[in-house]
N, C-alpha and C positions, 0 to 999 in steps of 0.2 A: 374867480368871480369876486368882484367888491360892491356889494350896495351902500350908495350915495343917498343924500339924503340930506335938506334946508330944513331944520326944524322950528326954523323962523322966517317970519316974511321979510325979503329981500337980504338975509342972507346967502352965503354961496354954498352950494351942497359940498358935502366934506362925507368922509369912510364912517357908516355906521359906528364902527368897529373905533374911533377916534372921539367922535363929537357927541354919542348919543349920553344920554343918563339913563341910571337906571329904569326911569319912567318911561322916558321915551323909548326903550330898547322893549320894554313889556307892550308900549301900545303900535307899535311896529308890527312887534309878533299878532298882535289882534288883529290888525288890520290884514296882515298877508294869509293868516287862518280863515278870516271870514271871507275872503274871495276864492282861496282854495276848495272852501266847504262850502260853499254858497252859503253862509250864514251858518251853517250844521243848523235849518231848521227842517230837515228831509224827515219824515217820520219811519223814514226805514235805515238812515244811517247808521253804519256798524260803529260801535261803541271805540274809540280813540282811547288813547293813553291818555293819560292825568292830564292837565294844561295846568301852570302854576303860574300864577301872575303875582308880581310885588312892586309896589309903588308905582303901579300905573294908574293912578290918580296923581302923580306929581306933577304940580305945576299946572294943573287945571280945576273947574268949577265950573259951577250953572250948569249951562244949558249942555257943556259939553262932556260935563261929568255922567248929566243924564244917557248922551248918548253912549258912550264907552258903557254904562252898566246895561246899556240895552241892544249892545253889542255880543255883550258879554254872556247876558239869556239868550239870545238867538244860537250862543256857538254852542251855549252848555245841553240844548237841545239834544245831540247828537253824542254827549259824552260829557266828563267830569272834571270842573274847574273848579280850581279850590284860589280865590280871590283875597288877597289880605287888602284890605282900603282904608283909606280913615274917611270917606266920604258918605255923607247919605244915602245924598243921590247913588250910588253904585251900590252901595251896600244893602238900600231896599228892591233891589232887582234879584236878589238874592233867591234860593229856593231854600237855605237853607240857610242858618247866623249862629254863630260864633265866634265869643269875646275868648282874646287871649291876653294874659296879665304877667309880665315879667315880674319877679319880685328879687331883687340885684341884694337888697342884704342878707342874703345865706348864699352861702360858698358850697358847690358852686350856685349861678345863680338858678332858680326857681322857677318856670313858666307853666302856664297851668290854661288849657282848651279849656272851655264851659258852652257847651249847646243851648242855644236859647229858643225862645217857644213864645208865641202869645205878647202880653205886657211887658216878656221882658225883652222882647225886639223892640217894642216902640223908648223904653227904656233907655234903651244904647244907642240909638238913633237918636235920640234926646241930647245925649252924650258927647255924638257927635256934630251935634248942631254948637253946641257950646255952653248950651243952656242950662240952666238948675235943673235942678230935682224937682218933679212938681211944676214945672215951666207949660201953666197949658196951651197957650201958643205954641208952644217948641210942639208939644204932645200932638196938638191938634193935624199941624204940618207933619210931623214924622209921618201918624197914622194915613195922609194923604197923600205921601212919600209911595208907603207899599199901598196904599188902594190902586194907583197909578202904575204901579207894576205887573 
C-alpha cells in the first residue's frame, strides 16, 4: 500500500514516503489519528501509547496553526502527546509547557527540559511571538493566547 498525497494546491500527488517534509509527515499522522480516534475526545478512551509530534508547525501560521494545536487537545484527550513547536498558537493549547535549551559549547553538547507554570508560560510565549522582555502587547496577546485555549 502507498499514500499519496498534494501537499499544495494544484500540485500532483506524489508517495508520502517521497515528497512529504518532516512537518507535513507529523501533520498527516494528526490528521489520520484524529479520524481514527474520532478526535480521542471519548471520555472513556483507553489510554494510547505516547504520540510525538516534531515540526508539525512547519510551514504554517494563523489561523491554521490555531487549528492543528486544537487538533492536537482534542487527540490528547484520550492519551499523551508530547508536541515540540515553536508556535504560540499550538503551544498555548498545551496542558502542559516546557522550554528545552541546547547549549552546543560543552562537548558533548548539553540540553536541559524546564517545566513551566504560571508567568513563566506567558513568558515563553512572549518568546515566541518575537517580542522583548517586558513586551506588554506581546503579554497581553499570549495571556489571550491560553484564555482561548
Amino acid at each position: 500500500m502507498e499514500l499519496t498525497i498534494a501537499p499544495n494546491p494544484g500540485m500532483p500527488a506524489g508517495p508520502l514516503r517521497e515528497i512529504a517534509s518532516g512537518g507535513e509527515l507529523s501533520r498527516v499522522m494528526l490528521a489520520l489519528l484524529s479520524v481514527a480516534h474520532g478526535g480521542g475526545d471519548s471520555p472513556t478512551a483507553e489510554r494510547g501509547p505516547l504520540l510525538v509530534f516534531d515540526e508539525i508547525d512547519a510551514g504554517i501560521g494563523g489561523h491554521t496553526a490555531r487549528a492543528v494545536g486544537e487538533h492536537l487537545r482534542a487527540l490528547a484527550a484520550g492519551r499523551q502527546i508530547l508536541c515540540i513547536t515553536h508556535l504560540p498558537q499550538v503551544a498555548a493549547m498545551a496542558g502542559r509547557h516546557f522550554t528545552i535549551a541546547k547549549d552546543a559549547s560543552t562537548v558533548p553538547a548539553r540540553t536541559t527540559v524546564t517545566a513551566l507554570g504560571g508567568d513563566r508560560v506567558v513568558d515563553e510565549l512572549v518568546r515566541m511571538l518575537g517580542a522583548a522582555e517586558g513586551d506588554r502587547a506581546a503579554s497581553r496577546h499570549a495571556r489571550s493566547l491560553l484564555r482561548a485555549a
